[in-house]
C-alpha positions as YAML, in Angstrom:
chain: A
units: angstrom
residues:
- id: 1
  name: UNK
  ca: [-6.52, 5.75, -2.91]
- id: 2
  name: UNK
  ca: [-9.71, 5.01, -4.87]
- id: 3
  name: UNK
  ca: [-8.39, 1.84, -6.55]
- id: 4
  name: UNK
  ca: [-7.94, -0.22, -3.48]
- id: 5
  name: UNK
  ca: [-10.99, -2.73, -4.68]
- id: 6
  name: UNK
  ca: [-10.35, -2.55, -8.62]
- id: 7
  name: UNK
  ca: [-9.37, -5.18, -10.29]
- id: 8
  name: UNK
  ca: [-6.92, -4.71, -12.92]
- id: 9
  name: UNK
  ca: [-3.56, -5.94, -14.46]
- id: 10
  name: UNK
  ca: [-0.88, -3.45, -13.60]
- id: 11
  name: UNK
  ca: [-0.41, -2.20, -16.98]
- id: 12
  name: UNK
  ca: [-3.94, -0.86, -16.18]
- id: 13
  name: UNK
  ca: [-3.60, -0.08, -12.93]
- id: 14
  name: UNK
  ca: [-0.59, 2.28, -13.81]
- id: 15
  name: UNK
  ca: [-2.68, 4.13, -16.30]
- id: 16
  name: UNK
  ca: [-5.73, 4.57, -14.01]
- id: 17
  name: UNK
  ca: [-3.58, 6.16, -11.17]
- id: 18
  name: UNK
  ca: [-1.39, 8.17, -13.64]
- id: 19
  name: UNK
  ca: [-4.85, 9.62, -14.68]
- id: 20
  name: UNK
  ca: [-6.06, 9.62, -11.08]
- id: 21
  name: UNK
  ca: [-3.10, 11.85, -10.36]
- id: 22
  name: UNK
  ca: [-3.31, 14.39, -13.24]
- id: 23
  name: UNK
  ca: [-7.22, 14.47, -12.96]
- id: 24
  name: UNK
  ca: [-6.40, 15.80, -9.25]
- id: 25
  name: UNK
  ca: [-3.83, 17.73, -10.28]
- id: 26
  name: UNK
  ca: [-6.16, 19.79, -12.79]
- id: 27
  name: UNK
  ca: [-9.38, 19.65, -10.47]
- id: 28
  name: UNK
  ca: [-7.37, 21.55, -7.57]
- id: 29
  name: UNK
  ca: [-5.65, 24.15, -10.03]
- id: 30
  name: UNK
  ca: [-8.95, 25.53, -11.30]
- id: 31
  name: UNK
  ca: [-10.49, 25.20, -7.68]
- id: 32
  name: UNK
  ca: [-9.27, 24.36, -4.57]
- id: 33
  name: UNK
  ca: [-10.49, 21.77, -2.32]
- id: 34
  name: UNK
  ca: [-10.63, 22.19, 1.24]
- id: 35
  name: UNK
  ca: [-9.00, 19.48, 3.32]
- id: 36
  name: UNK
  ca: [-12.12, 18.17, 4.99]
- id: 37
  name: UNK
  ca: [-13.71, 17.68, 2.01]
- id: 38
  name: UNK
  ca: [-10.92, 16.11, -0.26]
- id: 39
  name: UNK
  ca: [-11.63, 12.31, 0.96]
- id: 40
  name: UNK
  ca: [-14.77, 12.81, -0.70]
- id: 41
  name: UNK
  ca: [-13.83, 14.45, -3.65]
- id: 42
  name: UNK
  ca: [-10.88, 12.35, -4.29]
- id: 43
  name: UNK
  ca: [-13.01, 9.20, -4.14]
- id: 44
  name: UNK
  ca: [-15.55, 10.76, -6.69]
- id: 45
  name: UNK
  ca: [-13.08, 11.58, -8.91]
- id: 46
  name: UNK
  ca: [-11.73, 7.61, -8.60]
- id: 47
  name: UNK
  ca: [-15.44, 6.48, -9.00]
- id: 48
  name: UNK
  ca: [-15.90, 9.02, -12.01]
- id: 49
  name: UNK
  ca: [-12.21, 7.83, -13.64]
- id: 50
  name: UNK
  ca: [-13.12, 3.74, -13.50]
- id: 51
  name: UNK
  ca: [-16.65, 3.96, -14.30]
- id: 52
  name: UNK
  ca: [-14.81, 5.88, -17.71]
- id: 53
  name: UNK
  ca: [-12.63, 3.24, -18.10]
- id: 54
  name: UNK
  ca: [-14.38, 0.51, -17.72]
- id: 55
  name: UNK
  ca: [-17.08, 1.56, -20.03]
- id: 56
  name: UNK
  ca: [-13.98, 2.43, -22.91]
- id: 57
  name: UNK
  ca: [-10.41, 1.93, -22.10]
- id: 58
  name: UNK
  ca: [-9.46, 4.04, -25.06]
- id: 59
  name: UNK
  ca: [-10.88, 7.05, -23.61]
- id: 60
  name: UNK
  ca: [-9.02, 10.65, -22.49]
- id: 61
  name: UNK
  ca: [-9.78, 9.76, -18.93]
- id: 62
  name: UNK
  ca: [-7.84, 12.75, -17.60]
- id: 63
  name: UNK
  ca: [-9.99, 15.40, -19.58]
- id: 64
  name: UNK
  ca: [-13.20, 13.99, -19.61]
- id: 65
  name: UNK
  ca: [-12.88, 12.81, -16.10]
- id: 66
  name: UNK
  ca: [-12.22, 16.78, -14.73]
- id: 67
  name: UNK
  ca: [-15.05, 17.40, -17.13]
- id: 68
  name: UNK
  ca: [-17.44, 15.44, -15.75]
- id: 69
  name: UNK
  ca: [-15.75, 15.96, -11.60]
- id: 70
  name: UNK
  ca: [-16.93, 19.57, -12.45]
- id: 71
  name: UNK
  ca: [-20.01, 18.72, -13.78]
- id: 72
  name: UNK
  ca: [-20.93, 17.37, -10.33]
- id: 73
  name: UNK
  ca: [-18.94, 19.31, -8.11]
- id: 74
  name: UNK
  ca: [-20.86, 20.39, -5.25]
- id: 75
  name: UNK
  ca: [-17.40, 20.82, -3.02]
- id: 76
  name: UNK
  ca: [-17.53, 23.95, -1.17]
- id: 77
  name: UNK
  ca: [-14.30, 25.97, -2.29]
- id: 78
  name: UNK
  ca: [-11.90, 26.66, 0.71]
- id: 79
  name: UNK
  ca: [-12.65, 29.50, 3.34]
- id: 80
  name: UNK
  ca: [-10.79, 32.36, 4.34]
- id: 81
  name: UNK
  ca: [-6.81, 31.66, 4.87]
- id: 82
  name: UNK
  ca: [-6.14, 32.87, 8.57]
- id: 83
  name: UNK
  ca: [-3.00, 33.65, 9.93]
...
């Protein structure tokens, strides 16, 4: 999890996962991440979702973070499916 080092009362800390988990949620619906790179891409999208929060609270982390995940995507999108 991305938050390990945050620090945050839990009242925040809720929030920020909540919108960790529906930020992942979205990225992986509109593209796929391959397991070796979701690590990665998970702990972008954490660094993307507190550097949001921190700089306002108040904002739509969810949307803005997939936004801006997107914006900077440069995760290959999963090969073939073998069988």
């Amino acid at each position: 999890m991305p938050f390990r080092a945050l620090v945050a009362d839990e009242e925040d800390l809720t929030t920020l996962v909540e919108a960790f988990d529906a930020a992942w949620i979205e990225v992986n619906r509109s593209t796929p991440i391959a397991p070796p790179y979701r690590a990665a891409a998970q702990n972008r999208l954490g660094e993307i979702i507190v550097a949001m929060w921190r700089a306002d609270s108040d904002v739509l982390l969810i949307e803005r973070a997939v936004a801006e995940f997107n914006t900077q995507s440069s995760v290959p999108p999963p090969g073939p499916q073998t069988i």
